[in-house]
MARKOL-694053 format. One record per residue (C-alpha): residue in three letters; chain; z, y, x. Coordinates in Angstrom, 2 decimals, padded with zeros to 5 digits. Each point is the difference from the previous one (the first is absolute). Example, Ala and Ser with C-alpha at 12.3 -4.5 7.8 and 13.67 -1.06 7.14 Angstrom:
BEGIN
  code  unit       zz       yy       xx
   ala     A   007.80  -004.50   012.30
   ser     A  -000.66   003.44   001.37
end
This chain:
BEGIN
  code  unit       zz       yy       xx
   unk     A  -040.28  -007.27  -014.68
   unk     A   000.64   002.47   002.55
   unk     A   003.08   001.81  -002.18
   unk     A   001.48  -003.22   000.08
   unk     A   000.45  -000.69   003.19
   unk     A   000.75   003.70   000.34
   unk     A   002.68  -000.45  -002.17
   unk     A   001.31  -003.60   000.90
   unk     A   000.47   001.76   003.37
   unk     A   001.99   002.92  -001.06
   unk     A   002.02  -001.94  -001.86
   unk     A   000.89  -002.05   003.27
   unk     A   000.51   003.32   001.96
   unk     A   002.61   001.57  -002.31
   unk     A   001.31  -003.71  -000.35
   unk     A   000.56   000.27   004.12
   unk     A   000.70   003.79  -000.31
   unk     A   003.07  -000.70  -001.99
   unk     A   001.04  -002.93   000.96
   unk     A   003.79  -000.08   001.21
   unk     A  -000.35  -002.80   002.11
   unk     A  -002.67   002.44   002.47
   unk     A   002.49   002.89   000.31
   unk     A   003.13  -003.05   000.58
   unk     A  -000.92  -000.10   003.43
   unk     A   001.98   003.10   000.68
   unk     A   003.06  -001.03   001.71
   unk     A   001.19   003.26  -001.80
   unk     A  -000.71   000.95  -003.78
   unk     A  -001.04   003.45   000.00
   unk     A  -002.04   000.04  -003.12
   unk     A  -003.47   000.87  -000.60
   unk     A  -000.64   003.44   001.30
   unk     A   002.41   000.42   002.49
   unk     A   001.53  -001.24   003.64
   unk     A   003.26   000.84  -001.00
   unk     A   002.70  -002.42  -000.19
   unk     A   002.45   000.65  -002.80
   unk     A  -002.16   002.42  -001.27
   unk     A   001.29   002.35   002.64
   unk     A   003.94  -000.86  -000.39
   unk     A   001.95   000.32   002.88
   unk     A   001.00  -003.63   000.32
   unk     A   003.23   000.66   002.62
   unk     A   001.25   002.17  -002.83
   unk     A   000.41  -003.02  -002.57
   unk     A   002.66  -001.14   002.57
   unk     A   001.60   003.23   001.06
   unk     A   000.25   002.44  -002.85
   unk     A  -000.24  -003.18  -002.58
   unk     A  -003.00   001.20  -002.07
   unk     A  -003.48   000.26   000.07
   unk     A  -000.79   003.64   002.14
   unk     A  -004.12   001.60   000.20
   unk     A  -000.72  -000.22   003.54
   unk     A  -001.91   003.08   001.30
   unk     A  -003.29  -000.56   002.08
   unk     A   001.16   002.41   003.54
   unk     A   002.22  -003.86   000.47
   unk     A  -002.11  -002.72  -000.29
   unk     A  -001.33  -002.77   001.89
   unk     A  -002.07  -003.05  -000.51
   unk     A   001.44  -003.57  -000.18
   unk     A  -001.43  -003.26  -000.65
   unk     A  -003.45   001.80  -001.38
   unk     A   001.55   002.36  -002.53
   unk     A   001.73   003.88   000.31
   unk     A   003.05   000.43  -000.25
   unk     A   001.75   002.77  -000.81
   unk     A   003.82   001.74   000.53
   unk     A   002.20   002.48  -001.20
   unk     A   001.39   000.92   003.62
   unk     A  -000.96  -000.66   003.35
   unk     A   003.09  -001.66   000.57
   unk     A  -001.53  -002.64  -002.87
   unk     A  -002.77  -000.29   002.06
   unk     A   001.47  -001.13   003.17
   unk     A   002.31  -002.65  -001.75
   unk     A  -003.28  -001.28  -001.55
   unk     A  -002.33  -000.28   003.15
   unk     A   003.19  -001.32   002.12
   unk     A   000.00  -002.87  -002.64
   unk     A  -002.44  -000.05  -002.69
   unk     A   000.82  -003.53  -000.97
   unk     A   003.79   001.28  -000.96
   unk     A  -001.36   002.60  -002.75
   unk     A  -003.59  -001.50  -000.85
   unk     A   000.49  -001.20  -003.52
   unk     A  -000.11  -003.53  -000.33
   unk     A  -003.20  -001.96  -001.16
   unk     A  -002.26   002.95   001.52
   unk     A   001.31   002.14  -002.97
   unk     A  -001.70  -001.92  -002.38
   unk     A   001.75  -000.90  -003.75
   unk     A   002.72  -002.26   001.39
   unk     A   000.27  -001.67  -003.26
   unk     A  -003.70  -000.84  -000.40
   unk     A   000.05  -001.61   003.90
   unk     A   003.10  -002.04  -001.17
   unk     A  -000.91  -001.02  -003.76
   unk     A  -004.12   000.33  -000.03
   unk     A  -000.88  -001.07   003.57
   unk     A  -001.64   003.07   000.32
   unk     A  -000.62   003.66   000.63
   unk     A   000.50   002.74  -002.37
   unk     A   000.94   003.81   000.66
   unk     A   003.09   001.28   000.67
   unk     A   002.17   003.11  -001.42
   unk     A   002.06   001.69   002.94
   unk     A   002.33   001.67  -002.92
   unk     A   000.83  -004.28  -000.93
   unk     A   001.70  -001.22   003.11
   unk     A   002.87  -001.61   000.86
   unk     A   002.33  -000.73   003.61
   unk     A   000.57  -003.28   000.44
   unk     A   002.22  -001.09   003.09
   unk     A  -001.14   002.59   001.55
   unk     A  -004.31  -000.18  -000.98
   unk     A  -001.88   001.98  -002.24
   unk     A  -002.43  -001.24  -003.27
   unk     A  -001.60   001.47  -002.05
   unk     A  -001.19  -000.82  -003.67
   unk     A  -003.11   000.72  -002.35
   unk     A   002.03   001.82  -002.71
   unk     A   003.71   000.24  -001.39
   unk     A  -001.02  -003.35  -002.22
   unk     A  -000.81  -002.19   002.99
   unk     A   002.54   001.61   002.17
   unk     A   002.41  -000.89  -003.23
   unk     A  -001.40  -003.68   000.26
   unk     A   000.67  -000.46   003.76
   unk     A   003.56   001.60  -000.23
   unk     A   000.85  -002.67  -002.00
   unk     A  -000.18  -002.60   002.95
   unk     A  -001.36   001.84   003.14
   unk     A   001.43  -003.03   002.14
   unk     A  -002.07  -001.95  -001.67
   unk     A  -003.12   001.98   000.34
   unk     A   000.83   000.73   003.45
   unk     A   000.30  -003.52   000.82
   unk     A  -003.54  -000.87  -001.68
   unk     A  -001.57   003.61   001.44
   unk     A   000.77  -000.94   003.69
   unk     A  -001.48  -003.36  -000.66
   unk     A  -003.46   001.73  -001.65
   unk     A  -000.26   002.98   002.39
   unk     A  -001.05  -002.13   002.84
   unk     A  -002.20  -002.00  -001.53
   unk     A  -001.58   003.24  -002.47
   unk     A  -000.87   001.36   003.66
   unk     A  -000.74  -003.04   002.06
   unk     A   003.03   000.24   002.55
end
């Protein structure tokens, strides 16, 4: 009887361990096993050199919970004079899944996109295929979610 409950209760931790909905929270998606947004992408490079660019960890600062990480110190003091301009939209999570899923789902910082001057990013080259195809669209139904995804 005892291995039951043993069991019925790891079952419910790992349930909770891996549950997306516990890690959501993050106003920045940063993954599992790391504090870095972007996975450590300089995200001022996206709109000056137009491409994704490794940030190095001698410029970085923290922002909204998460590390963030630049190419230049020059990068660095665009970003903390206005994070909001360069922070990818939807906390960097799968702009696609916020849009079409009402939900969270990672994000690849090699799938972006500028859009009027705001970054997303994607899951994969599939979904980023799938939101190409109307982006205004999912933009429209992504600022609607976001808000109500993280209780704003």
């Amino acid at each position: 009887m005892k291995s039951a409950h043993l069991k019925i209760w790891f079952t419910l931790w790992l349930t909770l361990l891996f549950s997306a909905q516990i890690y959501a929270s993050d106003p920045i998606y940063t993954g599992f096993f790391s504090n870095k947004a972007l996975d450590g992408y300089d995200t001022v490079a996206y709109f000056t050199e137009n491409k994704p660019v490794k940030g190095r960890s001698e410029w970085m600062t923290t922002y909204q919970g998460a590390d963030w990480y630049f190419s230049t110190q020059k990068h660095l003091e665009m970003f903390t004079a206005a994070p909001e301009k360069y922070a990818p939209q939807y906390g960097g999570y799968c702009a696609w899944a916020i849009a079409e899923k009402n939900d969270y789902a990672s994000a690849d910082p090699l799938q972006w996109s500028l859009v009027d001057g705001k970054l997303y990013l994607n899951y994969d080259a599939d979904i980023k295929a799938k939101w190409e195809q109307n982006r205004a669209a999912f933009i429209r139904q992504g600022n609607i979610n976001w808000p109500i995804l993280t209780g704003q």
